[in-house]
C-alpha positions as CSV (number, residue, x, y, z in Angstrom):
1,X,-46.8,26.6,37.6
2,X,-45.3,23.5,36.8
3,X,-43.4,21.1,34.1
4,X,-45.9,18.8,33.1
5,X,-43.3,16.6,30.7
6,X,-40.6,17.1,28.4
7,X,-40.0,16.2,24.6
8,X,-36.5,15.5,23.6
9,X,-35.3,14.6,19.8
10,X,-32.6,15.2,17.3
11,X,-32.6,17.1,14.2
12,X,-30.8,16.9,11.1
13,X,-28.5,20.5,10.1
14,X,-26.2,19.0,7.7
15,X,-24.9,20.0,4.3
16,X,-21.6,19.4,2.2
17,X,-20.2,23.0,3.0
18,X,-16.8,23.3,5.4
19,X,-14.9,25.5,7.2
20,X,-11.1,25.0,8.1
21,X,-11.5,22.5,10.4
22,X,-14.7,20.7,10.0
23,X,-17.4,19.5,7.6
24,X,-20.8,19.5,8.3
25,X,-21.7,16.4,6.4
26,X,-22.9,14.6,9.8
27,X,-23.7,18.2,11.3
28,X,-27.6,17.4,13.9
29,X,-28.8,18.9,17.0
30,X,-30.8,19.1,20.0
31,X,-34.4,20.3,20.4
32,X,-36.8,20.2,23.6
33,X,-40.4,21.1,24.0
34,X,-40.9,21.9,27.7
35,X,-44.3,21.7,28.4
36,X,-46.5,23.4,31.4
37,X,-49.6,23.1,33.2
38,X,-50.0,26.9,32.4
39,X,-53.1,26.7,29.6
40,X,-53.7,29.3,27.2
41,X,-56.2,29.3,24.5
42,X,-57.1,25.6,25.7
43,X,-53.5,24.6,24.9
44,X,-51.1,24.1,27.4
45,X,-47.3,26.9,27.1
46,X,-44.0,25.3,25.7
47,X,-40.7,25.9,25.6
48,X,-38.5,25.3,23.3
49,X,-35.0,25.3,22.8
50,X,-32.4,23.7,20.6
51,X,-28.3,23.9,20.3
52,X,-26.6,26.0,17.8
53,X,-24.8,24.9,14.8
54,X,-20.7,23.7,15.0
55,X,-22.4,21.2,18.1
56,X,-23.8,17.8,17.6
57,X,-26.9,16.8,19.4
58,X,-26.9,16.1,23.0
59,X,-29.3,13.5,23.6
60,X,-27.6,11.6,26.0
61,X,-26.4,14.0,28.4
62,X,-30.2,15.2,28.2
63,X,-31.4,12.0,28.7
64,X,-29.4,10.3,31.6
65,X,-28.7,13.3,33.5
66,X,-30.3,17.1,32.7
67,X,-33.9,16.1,32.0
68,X,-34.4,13.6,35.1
69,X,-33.0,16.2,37.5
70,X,-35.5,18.8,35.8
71,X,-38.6,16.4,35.7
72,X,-37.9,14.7,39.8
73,X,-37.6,18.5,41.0
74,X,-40.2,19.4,43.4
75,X,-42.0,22.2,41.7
76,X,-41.4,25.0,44.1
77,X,-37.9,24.6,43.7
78,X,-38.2,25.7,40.3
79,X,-40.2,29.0,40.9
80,X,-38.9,32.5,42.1
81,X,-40.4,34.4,45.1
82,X,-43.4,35.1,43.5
83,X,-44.3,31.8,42.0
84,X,-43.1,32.4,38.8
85,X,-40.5,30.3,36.5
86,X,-37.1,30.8,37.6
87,X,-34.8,29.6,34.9
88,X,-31.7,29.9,36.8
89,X,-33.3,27.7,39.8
90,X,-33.7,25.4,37.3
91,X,-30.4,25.8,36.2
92,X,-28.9,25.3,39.7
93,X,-31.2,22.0,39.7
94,X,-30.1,20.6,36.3
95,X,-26.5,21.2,37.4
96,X,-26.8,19.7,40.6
97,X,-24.2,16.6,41.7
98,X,-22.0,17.8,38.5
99,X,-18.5,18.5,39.4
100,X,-16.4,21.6,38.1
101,X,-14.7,21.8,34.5
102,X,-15.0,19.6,32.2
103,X,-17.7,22.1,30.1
104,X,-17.4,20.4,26.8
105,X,-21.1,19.0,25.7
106,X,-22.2,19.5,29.1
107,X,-22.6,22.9,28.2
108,X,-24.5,22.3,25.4
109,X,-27.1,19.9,26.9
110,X,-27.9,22.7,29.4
111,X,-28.3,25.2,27.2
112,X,-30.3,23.3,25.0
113,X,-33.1,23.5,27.9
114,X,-32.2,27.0,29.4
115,X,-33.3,28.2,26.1
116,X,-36.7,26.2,26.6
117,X,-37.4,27.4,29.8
118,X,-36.6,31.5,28.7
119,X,-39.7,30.7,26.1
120,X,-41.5,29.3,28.4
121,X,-41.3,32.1,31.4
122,X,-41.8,34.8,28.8
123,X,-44.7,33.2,27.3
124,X,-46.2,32.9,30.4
125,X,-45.8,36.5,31.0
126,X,-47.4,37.2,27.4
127,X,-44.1,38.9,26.2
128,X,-41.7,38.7,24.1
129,X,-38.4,37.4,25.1
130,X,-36.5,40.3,24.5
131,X,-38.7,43.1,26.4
132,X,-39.2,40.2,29.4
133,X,-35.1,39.8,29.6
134,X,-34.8,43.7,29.4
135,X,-37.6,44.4,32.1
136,X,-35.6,41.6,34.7
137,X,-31.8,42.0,33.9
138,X,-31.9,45.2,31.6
139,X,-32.6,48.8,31.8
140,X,-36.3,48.2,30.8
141,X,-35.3,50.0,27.3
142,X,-34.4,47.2,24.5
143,X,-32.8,47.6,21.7
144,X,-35.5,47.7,19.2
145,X,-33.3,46.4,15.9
146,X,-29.9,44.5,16.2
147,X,-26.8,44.3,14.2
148,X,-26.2,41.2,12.1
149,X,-24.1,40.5,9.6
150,X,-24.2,37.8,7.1
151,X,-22.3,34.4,8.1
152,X,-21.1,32.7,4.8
153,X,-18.5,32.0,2.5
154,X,-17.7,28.5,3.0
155,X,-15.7,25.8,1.4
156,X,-17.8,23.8,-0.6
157,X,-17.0,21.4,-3.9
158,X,-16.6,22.9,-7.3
159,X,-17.2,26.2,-5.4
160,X,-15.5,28.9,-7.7
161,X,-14.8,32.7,-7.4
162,X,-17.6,33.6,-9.5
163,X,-19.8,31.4,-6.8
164,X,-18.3,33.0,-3.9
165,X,-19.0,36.5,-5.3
166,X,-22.7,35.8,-6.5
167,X,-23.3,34.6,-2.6
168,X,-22.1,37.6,-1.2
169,X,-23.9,39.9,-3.3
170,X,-26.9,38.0,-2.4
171,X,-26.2,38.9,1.0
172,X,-26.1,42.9,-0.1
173,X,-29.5,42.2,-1.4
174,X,-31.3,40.6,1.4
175,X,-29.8,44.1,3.6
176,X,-26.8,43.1,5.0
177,X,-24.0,45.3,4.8
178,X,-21.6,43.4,6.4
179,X,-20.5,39.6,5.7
180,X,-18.2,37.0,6.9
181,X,-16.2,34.4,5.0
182,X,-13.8,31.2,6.0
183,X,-10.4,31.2,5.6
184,X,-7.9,28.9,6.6
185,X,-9.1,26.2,4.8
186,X,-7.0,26.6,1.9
187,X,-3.3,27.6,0.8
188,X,-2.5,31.9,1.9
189,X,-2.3,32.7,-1.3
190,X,-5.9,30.7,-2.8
191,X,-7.8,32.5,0.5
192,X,-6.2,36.1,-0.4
193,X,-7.3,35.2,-4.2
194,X,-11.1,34.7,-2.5
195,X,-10.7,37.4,-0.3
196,X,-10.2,40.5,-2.6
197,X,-13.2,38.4,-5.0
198,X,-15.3,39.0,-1.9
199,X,-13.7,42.7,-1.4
200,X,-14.2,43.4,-5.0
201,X,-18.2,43.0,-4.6
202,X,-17.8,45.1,-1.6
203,X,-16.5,48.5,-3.6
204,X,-13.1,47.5,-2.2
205,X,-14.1,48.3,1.5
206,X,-12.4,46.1,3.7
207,X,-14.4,47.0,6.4
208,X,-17.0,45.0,5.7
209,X,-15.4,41.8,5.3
210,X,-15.0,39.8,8.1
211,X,-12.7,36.7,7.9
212,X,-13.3,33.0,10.3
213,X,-10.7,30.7,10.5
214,X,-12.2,28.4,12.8
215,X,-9.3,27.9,15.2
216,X,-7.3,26.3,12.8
217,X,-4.2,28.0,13.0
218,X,-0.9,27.5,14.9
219,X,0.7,31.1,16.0
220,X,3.3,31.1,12.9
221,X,0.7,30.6,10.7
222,X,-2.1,33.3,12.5
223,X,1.2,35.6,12.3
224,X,1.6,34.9,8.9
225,X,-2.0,35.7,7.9
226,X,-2.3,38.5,10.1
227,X,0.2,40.6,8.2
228,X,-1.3,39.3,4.8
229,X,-4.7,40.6,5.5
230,X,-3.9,43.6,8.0
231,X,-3.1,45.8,5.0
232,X,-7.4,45.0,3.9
233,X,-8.5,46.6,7.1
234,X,-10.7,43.7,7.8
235,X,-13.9,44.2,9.9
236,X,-12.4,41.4,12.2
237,X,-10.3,38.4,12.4
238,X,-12.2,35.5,13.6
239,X,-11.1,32.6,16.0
240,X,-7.4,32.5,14.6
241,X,-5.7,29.4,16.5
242,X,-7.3,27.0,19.6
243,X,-10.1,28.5,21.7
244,X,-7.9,27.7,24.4
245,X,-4.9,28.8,23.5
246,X,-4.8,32.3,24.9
247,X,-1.3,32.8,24.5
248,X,-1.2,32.4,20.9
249,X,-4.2,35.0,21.1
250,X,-2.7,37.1,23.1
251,X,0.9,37.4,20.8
252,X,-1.6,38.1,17.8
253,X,-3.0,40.6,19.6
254,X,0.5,42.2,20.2
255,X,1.5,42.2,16.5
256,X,-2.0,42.7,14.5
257,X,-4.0,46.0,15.0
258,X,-6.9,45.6,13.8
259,X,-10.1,43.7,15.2
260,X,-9.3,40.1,16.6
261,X,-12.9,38.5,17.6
262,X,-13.1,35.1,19.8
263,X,-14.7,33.0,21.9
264,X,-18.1,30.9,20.3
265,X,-16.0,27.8,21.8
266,X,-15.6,28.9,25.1
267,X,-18.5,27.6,27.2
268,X,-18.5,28.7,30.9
269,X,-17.9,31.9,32.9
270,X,-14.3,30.2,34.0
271,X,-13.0,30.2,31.0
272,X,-14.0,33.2,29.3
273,X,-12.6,34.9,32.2
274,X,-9.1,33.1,31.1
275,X,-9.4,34.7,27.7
276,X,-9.8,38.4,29.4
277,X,-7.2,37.5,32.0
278,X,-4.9,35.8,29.5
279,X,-6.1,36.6,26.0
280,X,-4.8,39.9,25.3
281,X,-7.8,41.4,24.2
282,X,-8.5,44.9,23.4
283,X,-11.4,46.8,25.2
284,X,-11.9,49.1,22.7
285,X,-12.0,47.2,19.5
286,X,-12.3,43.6,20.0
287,X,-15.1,40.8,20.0
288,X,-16.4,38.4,22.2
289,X,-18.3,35.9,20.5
290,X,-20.0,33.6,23.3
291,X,-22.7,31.9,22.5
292,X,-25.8,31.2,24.8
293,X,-26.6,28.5,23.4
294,X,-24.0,26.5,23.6
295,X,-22.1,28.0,26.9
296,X,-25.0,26.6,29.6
297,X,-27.6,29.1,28.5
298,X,-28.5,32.5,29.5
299,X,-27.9,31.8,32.8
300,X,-24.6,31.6,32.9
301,X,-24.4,34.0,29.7
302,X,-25.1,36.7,32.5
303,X,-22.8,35.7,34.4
304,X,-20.4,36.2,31.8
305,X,-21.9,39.6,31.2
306,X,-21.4,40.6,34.6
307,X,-17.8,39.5,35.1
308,X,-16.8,41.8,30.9
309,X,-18.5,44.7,33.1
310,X,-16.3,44.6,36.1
311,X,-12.9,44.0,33.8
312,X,-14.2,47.1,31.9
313,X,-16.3,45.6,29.2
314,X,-18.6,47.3,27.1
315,X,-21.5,44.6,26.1
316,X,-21.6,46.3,22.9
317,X,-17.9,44.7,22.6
318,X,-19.9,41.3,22.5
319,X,-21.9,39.8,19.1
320,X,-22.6,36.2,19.9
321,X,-22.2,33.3,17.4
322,X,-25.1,31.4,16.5
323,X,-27.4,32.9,14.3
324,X,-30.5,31.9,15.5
325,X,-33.6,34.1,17.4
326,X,-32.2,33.2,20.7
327,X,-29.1,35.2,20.4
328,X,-31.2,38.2,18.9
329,X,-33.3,38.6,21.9
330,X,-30.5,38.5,24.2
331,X,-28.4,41.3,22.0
332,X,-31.7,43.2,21.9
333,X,-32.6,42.8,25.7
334,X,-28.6,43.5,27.2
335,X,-27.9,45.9,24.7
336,X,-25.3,44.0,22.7
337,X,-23.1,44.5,20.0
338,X,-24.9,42.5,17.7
339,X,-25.4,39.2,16.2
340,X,-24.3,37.0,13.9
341,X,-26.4,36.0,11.1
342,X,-27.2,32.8,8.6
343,X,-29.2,33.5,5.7
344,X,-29.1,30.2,4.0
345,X,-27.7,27.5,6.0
346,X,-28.4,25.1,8.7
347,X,-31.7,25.2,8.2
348,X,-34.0,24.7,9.6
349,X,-32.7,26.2,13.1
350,X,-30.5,28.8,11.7
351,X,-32.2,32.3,11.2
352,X,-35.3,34.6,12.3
353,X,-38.4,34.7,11.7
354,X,-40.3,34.2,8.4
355,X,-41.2,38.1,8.2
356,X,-37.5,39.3,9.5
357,X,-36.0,41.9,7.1
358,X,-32.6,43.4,7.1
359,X,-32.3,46.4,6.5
360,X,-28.7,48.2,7.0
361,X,-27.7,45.1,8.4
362,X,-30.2,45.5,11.1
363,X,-33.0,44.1,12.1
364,X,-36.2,43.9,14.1
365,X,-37.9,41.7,16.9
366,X,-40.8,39.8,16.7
367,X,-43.3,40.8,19.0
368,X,-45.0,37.2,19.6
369,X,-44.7,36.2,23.1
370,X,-41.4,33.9,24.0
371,X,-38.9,33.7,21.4
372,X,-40.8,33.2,18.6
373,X,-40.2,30.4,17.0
374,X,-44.0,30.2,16.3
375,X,-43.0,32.3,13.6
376,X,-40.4,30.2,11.9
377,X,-42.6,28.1,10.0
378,X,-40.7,25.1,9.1
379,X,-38.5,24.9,12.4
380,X,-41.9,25.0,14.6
381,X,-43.5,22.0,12.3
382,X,-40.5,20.0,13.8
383,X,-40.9,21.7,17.2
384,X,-44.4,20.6,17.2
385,X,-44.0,17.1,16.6
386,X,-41.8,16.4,19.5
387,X,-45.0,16.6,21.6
388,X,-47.7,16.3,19.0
């Protein structure tokens, strides 16, 4: 087996929604077709991966440094023992002559190709990601639905109470049972206004309402908010001040019981071990929120996994952000706790498959071979024409 080319390009994910610290007005992304000399059905396998939302594209990085590295490798070096696709030899080639630190977009470019090269080595085996992922680095026994809950409740203009409720409650009827909102974005006493609209369509149950600041806050402010909303008995609260800002984290942790959940902005092993050494997280009720995508990939993703396990993490503490049929696959595979979930924005990466449906707030894996994007209608059109 070997990499025959690869297809880089850009794709539009914008809208005029916002959280607390960002508008996604100029919001793109990454894609990549990966293509093999591995034929099936007189077409040659791809790959393909892309960056999740809250990211801009990486084209550059790509370009100049993670795509040459991949494309001069000798092909052995890019295959395991038994000749197969290794995606973390890959990695170590991609990665090769970059120093330490500095994770940033790096991260992202990476990613944007480990996820390629997953769909690619599961496709050749003629599975689907999530059973190939739990036969190498599971138990062999997937999950066969995930958790999600429904990622909304943005900012937007001229968005009033009466909108904010009539989104949620088209979340309870597409199956989701729980759902997320922003906060932060607005004055304490406007977001507690929009948070009981939100608990009202909810029967009053706080724990189903999960609130996102988007690391917006400094640690009076998180304090502040945190003994505003404890009283709701939120289902969590979401990136409160600077991803890297563990302190701040770990005083909030101190003085707010309930569920804190962190970390989609953290995008290597090093520094996700900062926020478990340094964080003050809770074992047994927080959230860690990584995201594959954007953190160099599944390959360092398991590394990750392996250094929660020996600080006494459950992986059913972690539900990555993200959204997307990447991040299901993995929950499914390593027997997370979930994933998150985007029912109607940043199309048209965000979401599963056409023929997904919630039910409970869980929900199933496709059974197509790789990740499935085959079965995401309008995202694959764009795939396709990277290397049409």
């Amino acid at each position: 087996m070997k990499i025959t080319a690869v297809h880089e390009g850009t794709v539009p994910i914008s809208s005029s929604i916002r959280n607390a610290w960002i508008d996604f007005s100029a919001m793109d992304c990454s894609v990549v077709a990966v293509v093999s000399d591995v034929v099936r059905d007189g077409k040659p396998l791809v790959g393909y991966g892309f960056n999740s939302n809250g990211r801009y594209s990486a084209g550059e990085i790509l370009r100049r440094r993670v795509l040459p590295r991949l494309l001069d490798a000798p092909p052995d070096t890019l295959l395991d023992e038994r000749g197969e696709l290794d995606p973390a030899r890959a990695w170590d080639v991609m990665m090769r002559n970059e120093k330490p630190g500095g994770h940033g977009e790096r991260s992202v470019a990476v990613g944007v190709v480990d996820m390629a090269l997953f769909d690619l080595a599961a496709k050749i085996a003629d599975k689907p990601l999530y059973r190939w992922l739990s036969d190498r680095y599971g138990d062999g026994e997937p999950d066969e639905s995930v958790f999600v809950y429904a990622a909304g409740g943005y900012y937007a203009p001229d968005k009033t109470l009466g909108d904010l409720k009539d989104e949620m409650r088209g979340f309870l009827d597409q199956g989701y049972d729980v759902v997320k909102m922003k906060i932060g974005g607005a004055p304490l006493a406007e977001d507690l206004r929009r948070i009981e609209a939100v608990l009202d369509v909810l029967g009053g149950d706080g724990s189903r309402l999960a609130v996102d600041v988007n690391g917006r806050f400094d640690l009076a402010t998180a304090l502040e908010y945190g003994r505003a909303i404890e009283p709701y008995g939120l289902f969590w609260y979401e990136e409160i001040g600077d991803p890297l800002d563990y302190r701040l984290n770990a005083v909030v942790a101190e003085q707010y019981q309930g569920r804190i959940a962190t970390g989609e902005n953290l995008f290597s092993l090093q520094d996700a071990r900062n926020l478990i050494r340094y964080g003050g997280l809770r074992p047994d009720r927080d959230v860690i929120q990584v995201d594959p995508a954007l953190s160099y990939g599944l390959v360092e993703y398991l590394r990750i996994q392996e250094m929660l396990r020996r600080h006494g993490w459950s992986s059913r503490r972690c539900v990555p952000h993200g959204g997307h049929q990447f991040s299901l696959h993995i929950a499914a595979a390593l027997k997370l706790g979930g994933n998150e979930s985007y029912p109607g924005e940043f199309q048209p990466t965000g979401g599963f498959a056409d023929d997904a449906r919630v039910s409970g707030s869980r929900v199933g894996l496709t059974e197509t071979p790789g990740i499935g994007f085959e079965g995401k209608a309008a995202f694959y059109r764009v795939l396709r024409e990277l290397h049409a």
